[in-house]
N, C-alpha and C positions, 0 to 999 in steps of 0.2 A: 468436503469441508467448505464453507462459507466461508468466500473473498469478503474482508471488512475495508470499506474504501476508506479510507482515513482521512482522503483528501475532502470527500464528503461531509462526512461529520466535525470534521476542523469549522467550514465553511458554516454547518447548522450551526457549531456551539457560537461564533462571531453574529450570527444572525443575531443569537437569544442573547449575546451581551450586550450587544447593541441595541437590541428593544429594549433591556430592560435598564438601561442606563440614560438614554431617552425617558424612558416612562417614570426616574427616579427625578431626574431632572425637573422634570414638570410640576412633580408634589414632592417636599422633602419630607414626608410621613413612607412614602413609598421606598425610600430610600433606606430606611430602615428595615422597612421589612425585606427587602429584594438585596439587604447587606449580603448575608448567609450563602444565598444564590447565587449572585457575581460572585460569590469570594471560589464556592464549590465551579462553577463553569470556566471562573479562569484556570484554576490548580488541574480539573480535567481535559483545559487546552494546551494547556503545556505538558501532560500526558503523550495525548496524541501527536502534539509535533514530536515529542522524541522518540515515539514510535515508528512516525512516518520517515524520520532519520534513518534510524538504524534498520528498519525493514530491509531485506536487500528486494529489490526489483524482481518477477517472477519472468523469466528468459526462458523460452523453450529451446533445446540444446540442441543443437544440426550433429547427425550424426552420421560420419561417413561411411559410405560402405566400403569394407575389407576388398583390396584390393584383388582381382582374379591372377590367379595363376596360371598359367600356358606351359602345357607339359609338350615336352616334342614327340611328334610320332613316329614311333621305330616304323622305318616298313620291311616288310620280310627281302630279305634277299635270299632268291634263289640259289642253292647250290647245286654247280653241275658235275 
């Protein structure tokens, strides 16, 4: 199964809001069209943060070894 880094793609999707809120900035024609797109990246950013909440953290579990037991040893005694 494929680890999805969430912390990653949080990070791209701010990249691409960020460019494009920049790039809308510059021309208000662009702003229109990149509406649709900020509107889908932010509702997908808020996705992944509450994914990246409730995930639990993946912990590899320390597992003890079962205790040894110490049996006593009879020794013969001799009868005379």
């Amino acid at each position: 199964m494929r680890v999805i880094e969430t912390e990653k793609l949080i990070e791209n999707i701010n990249l691409m809001i960020n460019s494009l809120e920049y790039d809308s900035m510059r021309s208000p024609g662009k702003l229109k069209v990149n509406s649709d797109t900020l509107a889908n990246l932010f509702y997908l950013k808020e996705r992944y943060e509450k994914i990246a909440v409730e995930a639990p953290t993946v912990e590899e579990a320390v597992v003890e070894a079962p205790a040894k037991k110490t049996t006593a040893k009879k020794t013969a005694v001799a009868k005379a």
